[in-house]
C-alpha positions in Angstrom: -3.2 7.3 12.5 -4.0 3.9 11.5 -2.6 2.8 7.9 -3.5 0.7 5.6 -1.5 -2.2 5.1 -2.3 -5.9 3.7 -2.1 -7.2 7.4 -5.0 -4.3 7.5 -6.9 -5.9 4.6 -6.2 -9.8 5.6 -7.9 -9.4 9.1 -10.9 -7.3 7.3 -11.4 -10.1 5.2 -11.0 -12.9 8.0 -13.7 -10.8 10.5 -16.2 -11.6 8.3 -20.0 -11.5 10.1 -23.6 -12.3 8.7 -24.0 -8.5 8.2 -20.6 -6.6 7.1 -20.9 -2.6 6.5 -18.7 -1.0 4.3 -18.7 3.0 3.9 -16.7 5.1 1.4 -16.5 8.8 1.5 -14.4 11.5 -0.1 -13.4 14.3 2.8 -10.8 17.5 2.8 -8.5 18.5 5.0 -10.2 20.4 7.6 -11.7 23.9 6.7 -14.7 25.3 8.7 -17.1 25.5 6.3 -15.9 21.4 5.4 -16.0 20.3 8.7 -19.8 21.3 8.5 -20.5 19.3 5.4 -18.3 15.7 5.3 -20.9 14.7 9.2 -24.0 15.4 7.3 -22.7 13.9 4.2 -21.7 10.3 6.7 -24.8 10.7 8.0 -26.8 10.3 4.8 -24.8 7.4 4.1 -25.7 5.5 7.3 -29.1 6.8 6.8 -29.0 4.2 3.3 -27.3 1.7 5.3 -30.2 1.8 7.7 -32.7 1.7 5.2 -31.1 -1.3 3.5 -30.7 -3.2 7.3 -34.3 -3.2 7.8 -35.8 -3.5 3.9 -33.2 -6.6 3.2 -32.1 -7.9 6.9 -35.4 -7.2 8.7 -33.8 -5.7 11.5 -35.3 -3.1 14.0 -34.1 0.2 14.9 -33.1 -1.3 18.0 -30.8 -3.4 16.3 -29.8 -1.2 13.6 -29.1 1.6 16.0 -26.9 -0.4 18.5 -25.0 -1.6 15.3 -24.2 1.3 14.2 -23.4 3.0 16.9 -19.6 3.5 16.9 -19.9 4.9 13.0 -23.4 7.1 14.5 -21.0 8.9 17.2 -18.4 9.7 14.9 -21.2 12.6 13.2 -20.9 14.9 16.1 -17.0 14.5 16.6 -15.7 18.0 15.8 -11.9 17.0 16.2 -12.6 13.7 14.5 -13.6 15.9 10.7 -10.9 18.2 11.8 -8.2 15.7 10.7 -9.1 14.4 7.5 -7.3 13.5 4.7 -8.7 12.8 0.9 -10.8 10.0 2.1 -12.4 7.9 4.9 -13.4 4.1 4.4 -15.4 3.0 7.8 -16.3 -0.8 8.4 -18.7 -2.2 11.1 -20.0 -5.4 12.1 -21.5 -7.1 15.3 -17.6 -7.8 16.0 -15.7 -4.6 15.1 -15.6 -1.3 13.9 -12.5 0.4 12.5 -11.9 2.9 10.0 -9.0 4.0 8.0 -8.4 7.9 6.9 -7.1 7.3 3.2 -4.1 10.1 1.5 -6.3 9.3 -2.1 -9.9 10.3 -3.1 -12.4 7.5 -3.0 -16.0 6.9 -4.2 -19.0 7.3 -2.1 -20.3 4.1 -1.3 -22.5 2.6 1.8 -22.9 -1.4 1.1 -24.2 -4.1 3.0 -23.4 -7.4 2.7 -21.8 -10.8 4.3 -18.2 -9.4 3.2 -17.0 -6.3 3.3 -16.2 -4.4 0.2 -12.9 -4.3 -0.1 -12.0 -3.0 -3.9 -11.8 0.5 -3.0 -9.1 0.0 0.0 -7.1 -2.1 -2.2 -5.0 0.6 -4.5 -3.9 1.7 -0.8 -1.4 -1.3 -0.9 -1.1 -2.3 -4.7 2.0 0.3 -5.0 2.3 0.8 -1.5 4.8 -1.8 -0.6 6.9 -1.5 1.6 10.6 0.4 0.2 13.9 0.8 2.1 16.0 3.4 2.1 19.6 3.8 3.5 20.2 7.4 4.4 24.1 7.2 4.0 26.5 9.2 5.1 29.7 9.2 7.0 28.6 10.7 10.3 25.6 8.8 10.5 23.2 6.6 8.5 19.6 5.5 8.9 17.6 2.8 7.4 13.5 3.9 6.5 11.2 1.4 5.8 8.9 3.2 4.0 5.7 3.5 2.1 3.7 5.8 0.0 2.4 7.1 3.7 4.8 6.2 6.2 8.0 6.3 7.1 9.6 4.5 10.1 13.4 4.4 11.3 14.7 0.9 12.0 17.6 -0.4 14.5 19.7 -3.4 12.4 21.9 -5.1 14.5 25.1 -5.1 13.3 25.0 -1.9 11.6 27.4 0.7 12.1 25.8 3.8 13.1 28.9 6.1 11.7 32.5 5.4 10.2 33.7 6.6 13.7 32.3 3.4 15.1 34.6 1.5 12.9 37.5 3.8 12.4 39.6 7.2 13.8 39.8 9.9 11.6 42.0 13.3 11.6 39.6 15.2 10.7 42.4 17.8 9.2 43.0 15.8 6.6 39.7 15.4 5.3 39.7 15.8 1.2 36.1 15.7 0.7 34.5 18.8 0.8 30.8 20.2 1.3 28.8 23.1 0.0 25.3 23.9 0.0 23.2 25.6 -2.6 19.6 26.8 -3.5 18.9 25.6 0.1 19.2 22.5 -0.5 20.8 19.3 1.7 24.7 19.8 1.3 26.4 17.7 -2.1 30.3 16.9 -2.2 32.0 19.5 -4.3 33.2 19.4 -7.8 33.6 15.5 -8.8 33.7 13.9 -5.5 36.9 12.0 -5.7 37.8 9.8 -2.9 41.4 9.1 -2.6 42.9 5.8 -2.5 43.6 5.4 1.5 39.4 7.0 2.2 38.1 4.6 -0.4 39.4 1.9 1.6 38.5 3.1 4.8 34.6 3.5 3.1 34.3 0.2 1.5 35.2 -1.2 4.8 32.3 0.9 6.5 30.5 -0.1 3.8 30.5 -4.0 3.9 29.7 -3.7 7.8 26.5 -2.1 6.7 25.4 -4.4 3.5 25.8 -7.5 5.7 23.8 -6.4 8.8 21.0 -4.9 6.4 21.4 -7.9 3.6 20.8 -10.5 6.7 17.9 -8.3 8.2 16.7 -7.9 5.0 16.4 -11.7 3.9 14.9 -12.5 7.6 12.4 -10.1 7.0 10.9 -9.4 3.6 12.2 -12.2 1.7 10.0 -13.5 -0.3 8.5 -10.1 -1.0 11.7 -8.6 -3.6 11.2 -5.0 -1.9 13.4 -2.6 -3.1 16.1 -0.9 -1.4 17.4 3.2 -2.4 20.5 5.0 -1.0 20.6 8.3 0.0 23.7 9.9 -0.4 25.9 12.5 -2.0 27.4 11.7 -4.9 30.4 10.1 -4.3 29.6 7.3 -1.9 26.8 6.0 -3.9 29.0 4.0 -6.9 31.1 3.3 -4.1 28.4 1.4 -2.0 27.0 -0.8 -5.3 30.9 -2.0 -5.4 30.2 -4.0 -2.2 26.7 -4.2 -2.0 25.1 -7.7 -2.3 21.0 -7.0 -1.7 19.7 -8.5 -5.0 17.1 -5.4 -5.5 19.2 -1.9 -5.0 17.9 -0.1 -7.1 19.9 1.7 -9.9 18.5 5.0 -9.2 19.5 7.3 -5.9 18.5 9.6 -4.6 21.8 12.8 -4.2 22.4 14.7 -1.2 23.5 14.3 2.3 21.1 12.9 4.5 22.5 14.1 7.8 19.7 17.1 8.6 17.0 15.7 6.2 13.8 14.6 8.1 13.3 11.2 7.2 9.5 12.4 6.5 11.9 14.2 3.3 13.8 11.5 2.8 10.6 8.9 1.9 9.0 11.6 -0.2 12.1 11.9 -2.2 12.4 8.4 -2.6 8.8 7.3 -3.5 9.4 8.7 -6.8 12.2 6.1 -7.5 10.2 3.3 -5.5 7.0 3.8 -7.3 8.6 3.6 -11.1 9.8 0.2 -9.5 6.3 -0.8 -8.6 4.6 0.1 -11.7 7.0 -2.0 -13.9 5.3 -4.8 -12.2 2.4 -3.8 -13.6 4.0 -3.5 -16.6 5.9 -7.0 -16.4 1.9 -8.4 -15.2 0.6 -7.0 -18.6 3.1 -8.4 -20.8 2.5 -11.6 -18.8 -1.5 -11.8 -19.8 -0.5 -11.2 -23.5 1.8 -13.9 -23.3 -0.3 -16.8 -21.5 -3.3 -15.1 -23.5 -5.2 -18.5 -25.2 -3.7 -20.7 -23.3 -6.1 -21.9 -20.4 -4.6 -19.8 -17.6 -6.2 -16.4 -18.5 -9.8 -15.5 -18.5 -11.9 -12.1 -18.8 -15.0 -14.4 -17.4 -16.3 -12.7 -14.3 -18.2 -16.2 -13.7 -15.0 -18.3 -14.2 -13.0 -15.7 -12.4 -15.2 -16.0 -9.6 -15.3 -19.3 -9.4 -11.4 -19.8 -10.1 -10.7 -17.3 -7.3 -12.5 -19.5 -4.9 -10.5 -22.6 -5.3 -7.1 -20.8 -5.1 -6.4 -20.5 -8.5 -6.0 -17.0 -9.3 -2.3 -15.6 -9.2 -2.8 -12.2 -10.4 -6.1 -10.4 -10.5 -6.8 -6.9 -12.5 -10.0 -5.2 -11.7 -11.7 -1.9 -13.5 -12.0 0.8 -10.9 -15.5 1.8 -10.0 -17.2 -1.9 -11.0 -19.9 -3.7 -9.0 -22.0 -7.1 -10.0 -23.7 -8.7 -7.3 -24.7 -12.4 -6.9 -23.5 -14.9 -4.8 -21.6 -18.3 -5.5 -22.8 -21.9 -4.5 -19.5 -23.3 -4.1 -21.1 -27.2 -3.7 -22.8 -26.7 -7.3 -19.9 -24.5 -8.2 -21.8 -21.9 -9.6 -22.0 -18.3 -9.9 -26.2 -16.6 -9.7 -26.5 -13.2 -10.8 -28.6 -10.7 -9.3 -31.4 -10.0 -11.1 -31.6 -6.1 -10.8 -27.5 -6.1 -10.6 -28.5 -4.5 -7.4 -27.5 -5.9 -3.8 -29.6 -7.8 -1.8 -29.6 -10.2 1.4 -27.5 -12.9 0.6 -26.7 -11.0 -2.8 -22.8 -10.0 -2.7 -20.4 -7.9 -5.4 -19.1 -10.7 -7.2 -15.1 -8.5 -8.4 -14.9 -8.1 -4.3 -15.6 -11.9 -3.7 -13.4 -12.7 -6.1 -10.8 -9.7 -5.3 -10.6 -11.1 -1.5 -10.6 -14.7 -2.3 -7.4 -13.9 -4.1 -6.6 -12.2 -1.8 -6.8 -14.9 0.7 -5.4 -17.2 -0.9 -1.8 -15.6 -1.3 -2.5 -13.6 -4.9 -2.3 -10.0 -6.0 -5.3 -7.7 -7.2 -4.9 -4.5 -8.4 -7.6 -2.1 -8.9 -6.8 0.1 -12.0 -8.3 3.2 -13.9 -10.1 1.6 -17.4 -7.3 3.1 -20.2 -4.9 1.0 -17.7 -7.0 -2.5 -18.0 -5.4 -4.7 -20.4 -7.1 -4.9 -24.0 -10.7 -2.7 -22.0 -11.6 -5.7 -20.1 -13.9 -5.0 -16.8 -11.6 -8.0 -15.0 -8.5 -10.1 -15.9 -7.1 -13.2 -14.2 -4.1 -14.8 -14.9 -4.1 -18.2 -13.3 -2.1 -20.7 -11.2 -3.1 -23.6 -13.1 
């Protein structure tokens, strides 16, 4: 299954074509009497896609129907509506087809234009960064790069896969001890001491691991601050912030030993730490329009928004879920025309998703939010560059 990533979105936005088709659908997991309904409910949204390609593109049905053929098959593709999931985003140009089934609901929508519309793909990656977690344990550890969706073991060079790798125990002499309850993944008992001569022995196994993941880490993601959480039971975790030195472990763990957890588990158990991490920067974004509010480098002007986004000068950009104005933008005259209907047309494009994947382009963030989470009501905010 294909997932959406910003890689995804970038190479959306860069196969641009004189006519871009964008379709939006809710579906359901499959269910016979479903399976019946989400073909015919595509089809009626290719059917206004059609209509559209020959009242504002003048093209044929030859030309609409060989266009739209790869999205066309898909109606009669039993197995294809068989594995849905809360919604389906489909786009198709003379270049490419692709589409991309979505884990969150999305509005109906079937748009033609010389970009695709992007706004509704976007919350897929706004708190869907990538996370880390390291699955720790003394028999064996694992490192996830995860997201919201997808989880994915990693081989670091350099990383111990156990403590045996590193060290020879007698197992006899073990003081740590295990029990299970309410089915869940075994926790060290009572208060998880370590004794002197272990604690040692861990912190040793420990700073093998921090320095091949730190070093990975920096090579890889940077720039990009993505967090990192530890799986573990309850001892080992204050033990492994001693000696770790990756600038963005987070605070919160999550307990238990990892050893027979699936890492499918493992990701769904840390999501709920990595998205709290997420939305702060939301949060941290907001406090940062309040701030620079008045000063030249905000704006709630679709117009200068648009116009701003186009010469690289939007940073952060905060959209109202659910908008549209279209228009196009004369970047010679720089100058934004409105439609005159507010309804697209050829040549006519939604202005938030020009702006949204000029941002994007040009190495910013956009988030696409529910209204009661837009700063002061506002339909669009930019915070700029300069």
């Amino acid at each position: 299954m294909k997932e959406v990533t910003k890689k995804v979105i970038a190479k959306l936005i860069d196969e641009k074509d004189e006519i871009n088709v964008s379709v939006y659908m809710p579906t359901r997991a499959a269910a016979s009497s479903e399976v019946k309904k989400m073909p015919i409910q595509l089809k009626t949204l290719l059917n206004n896609v059609k209509k559209k390609l020959s009242e504002n593109y003048n093209l044929d049905n030859r030309e609409i129907e060989k266009l739209l053929k790869p999205a066309t098959d898909l109606i009669g593709d039993r197995v294809f509506w068989q594995n849905q999931r809360q919604g389906l985003a489909m786009f198709v140009n003379n270049k490419q087809f692709s589409y991309y089934r979505l884990p969150s609901e999305v509005p109906e929508m079937a748009e033609v234009s010389q970009y695709f519309n992007l706004i509704p793909l976007m919350p897929e990656v706004m708190f869907n960064n990538y996370y880390y977690v390291l699955a720790l344990s003394r028999n064996h550890n694992r490192v996830l790069r995860c997201t919201k969706g997808s989880v994915k073991e990693i081989d670091i060079e350099g990383v111990p896969d156990s403590i045996q790798e590193i060290l020879k125990y007698d197992e006899s002499e073990k003081s740590l001890q295990y029990h299970s309850s309410g089915g869940t993944a075994p926790i060290f008992h009572g208060q998880g001491v370590v004794d002197d001569e272990k604690r040692e022995e861990l912190l040793q196994y420990f700073r093998m691991i921090d320095q091949g993941l730190n070093k990975y880490l920096n090579l890889k993601d940077k720039k990009q601050k993505l967090p990192l959480i530890i799986m573990s039971v309850k001892a080992l975790f204050p033990l492994y912030k001693e000696i770790n030195t990756y600038p963005y472990l987070l605070e919160k763990n999550v307990e238990g030993n990892p050893d027979d957890v699936s890492s499918d588990s493992i990701k769904n158990s840390a999501w709920d730490i990595a998205s709290e991490y997420f939305h702060k920067q939301l949060d941290d974004i907001n406090k940062t329009y309040h701030d620079l509010k008045g000063t030249g480098k905000t704006s709630t002007d679709l117009e200068d928004i648009v116009s701003a986004a186009s010469f690289s000068r939007v940073d952060t950009l905060l959209v109202k879920k659910n908008i549209a104005q279209y228009g196009l933008f004369e970047s010679e005259e720089n100058k934004v025309l409105i439609a005159e209907d507010g309804n697209e047309q050829q040549n006519n494009y939604d202005l938030y998703n020009f702006a949204a994947i000029n941002t994007v382009s040009n190495g910013g963030q956009v988030y696409v939010l529910d209204e009661d989470k837009m700063p002061d009501s506002e339909d669009v905010v930019a915070i700029y560059r300069f």
